[in-house]
N, C-alpha and C positions, 0 to 999 in steps of 0.2 A: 722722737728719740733719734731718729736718723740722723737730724739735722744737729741733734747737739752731738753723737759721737760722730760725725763727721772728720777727719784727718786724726783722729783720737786712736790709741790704741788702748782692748781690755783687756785689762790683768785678771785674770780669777785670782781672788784671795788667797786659795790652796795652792797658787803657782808664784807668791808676791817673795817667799823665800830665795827659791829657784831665780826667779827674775833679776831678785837683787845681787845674787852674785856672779851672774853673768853676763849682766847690761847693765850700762848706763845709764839708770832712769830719772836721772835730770836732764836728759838731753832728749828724751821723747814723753810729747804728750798723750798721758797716759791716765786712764780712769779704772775705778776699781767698784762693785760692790759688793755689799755684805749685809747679813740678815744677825739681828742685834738678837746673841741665842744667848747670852748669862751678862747680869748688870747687878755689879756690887754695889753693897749700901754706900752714897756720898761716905767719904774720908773727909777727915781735916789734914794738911800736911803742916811740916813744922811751922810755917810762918801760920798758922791758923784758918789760911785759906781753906776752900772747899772744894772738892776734887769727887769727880766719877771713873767709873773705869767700865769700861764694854769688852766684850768678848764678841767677836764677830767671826764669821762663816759663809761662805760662797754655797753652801749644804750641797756641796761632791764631795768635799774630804771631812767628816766632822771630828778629826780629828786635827787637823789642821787650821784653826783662830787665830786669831792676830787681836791683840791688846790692845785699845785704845785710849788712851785717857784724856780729860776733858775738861781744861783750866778758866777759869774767869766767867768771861763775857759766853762763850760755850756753852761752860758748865752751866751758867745760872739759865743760859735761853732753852737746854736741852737736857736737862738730868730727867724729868718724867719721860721722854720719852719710852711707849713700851717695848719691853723685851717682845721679840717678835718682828720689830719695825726693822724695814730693808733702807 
């Protein structure tokens, strides 16, 4: 883990708000996780496609998730994954 965040900086989830509106974070390389706490049933969107959506959590703030949705090639490799998974 060292080696992969190496020159990396970590966002906590609970602070990804905060961060956004006061850096630049296209301009640092930055990693974030989050523990998958609520996952809606697949959607179809209007073109028919199939779509997931995550709710995710750093668990310091569980009030604070951030929304993920999850299109295509994603959606199809990763929609069972379980709630619970970091």
């Amino acid at each position: 883990m060292d080696r992969k965040m190496a020159n990396r900086k970590l966002i906590r989830l609970s602070q990804l708000k905060n961060k956004l509106a006061t850096e630049n974070l296209e301009e640092i390389d930055w990693v974030t996780f989050g523990v998958i706490v609520k996952k809606v049933t697949p959607q179809s969107a209007n073109n028919g496609r199939t779509f997931s959506i995550w709710r995710l959590n750093d668990l310091r703030d569980l009030s604070a998730c951030v929304s993920l949705f999850l299109f295509g090639e994603v959606h199809k490799e990763h929609w069972k994954t379980d709630q619970g998974t970091v």
